[in-house]
C-alpha positions in Angstrom: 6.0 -2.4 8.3 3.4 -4.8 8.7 -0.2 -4.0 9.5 -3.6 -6.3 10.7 -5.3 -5.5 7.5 -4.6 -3.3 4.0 -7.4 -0.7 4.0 -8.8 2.1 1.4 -7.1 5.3 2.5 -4.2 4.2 3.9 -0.9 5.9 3.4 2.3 4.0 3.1 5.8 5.4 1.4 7.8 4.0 -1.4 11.3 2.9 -0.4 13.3 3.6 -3.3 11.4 7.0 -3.8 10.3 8.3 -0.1 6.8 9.4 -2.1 3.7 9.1 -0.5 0.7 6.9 -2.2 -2.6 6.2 -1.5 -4.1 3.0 -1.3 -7.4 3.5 -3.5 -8.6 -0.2 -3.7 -8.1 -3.6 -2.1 -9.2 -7.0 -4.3 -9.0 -10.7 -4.0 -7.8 -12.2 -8.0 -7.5 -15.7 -7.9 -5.7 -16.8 -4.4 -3.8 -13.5 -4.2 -4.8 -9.9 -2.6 -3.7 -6.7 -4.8 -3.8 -3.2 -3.8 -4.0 -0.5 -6.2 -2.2 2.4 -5.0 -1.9 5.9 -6.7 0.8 8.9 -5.7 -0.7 11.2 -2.9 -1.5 14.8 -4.7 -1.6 13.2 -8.3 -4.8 11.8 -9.4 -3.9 11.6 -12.6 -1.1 9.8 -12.6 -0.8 6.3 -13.1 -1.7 3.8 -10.3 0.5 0.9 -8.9 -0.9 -2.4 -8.4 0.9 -4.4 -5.4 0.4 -7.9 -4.3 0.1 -8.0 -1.0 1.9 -10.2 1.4 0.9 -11.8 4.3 3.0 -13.4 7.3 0.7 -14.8 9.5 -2.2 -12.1 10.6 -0.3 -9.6 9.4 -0.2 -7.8 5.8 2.2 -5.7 3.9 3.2 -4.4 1.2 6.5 -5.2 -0.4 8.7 -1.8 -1.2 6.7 -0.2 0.6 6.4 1.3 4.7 2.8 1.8 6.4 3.6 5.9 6.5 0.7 6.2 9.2 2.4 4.7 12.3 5.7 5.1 11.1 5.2 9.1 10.9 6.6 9.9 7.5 3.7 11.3 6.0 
């Protein structure tokens, strides 16, 4: 599910997994935007960088579902 704009402390679920991460930082690397997401409850854990992907004013990220409006959090 697309959203206007990929923020710090947002919640979106894996697809395959139906686990809850936590988007922890947003960057700009060359002419792509990355997100670095880490499991929700596990700090330790590794983190998941995603490119994310735009359609028009719209961002997402792909394998992923914006768990916030889509109530599955």
């Amino acid at each position: 599910m697309p959203v206007n704009k990929i923020q710090v402390g947002q919640v979106w679920k894996k697809n395959d997994t139906g686990q809850n991460y936590l988007v922890t930082k947003v960057f700009a690397e060359a002419l792509a935007t990355f997100a670095v997401l880490r499991k929700a409850g596990a700090e330790e854990e590794d983190r998941l960088r995603v490119k994310v992907e735009r359609s028009g004013a719209a961002e997402t990220l792909p394998g992923f579902v914006y768990a916030q409006e889509a109530e599955h959090f």
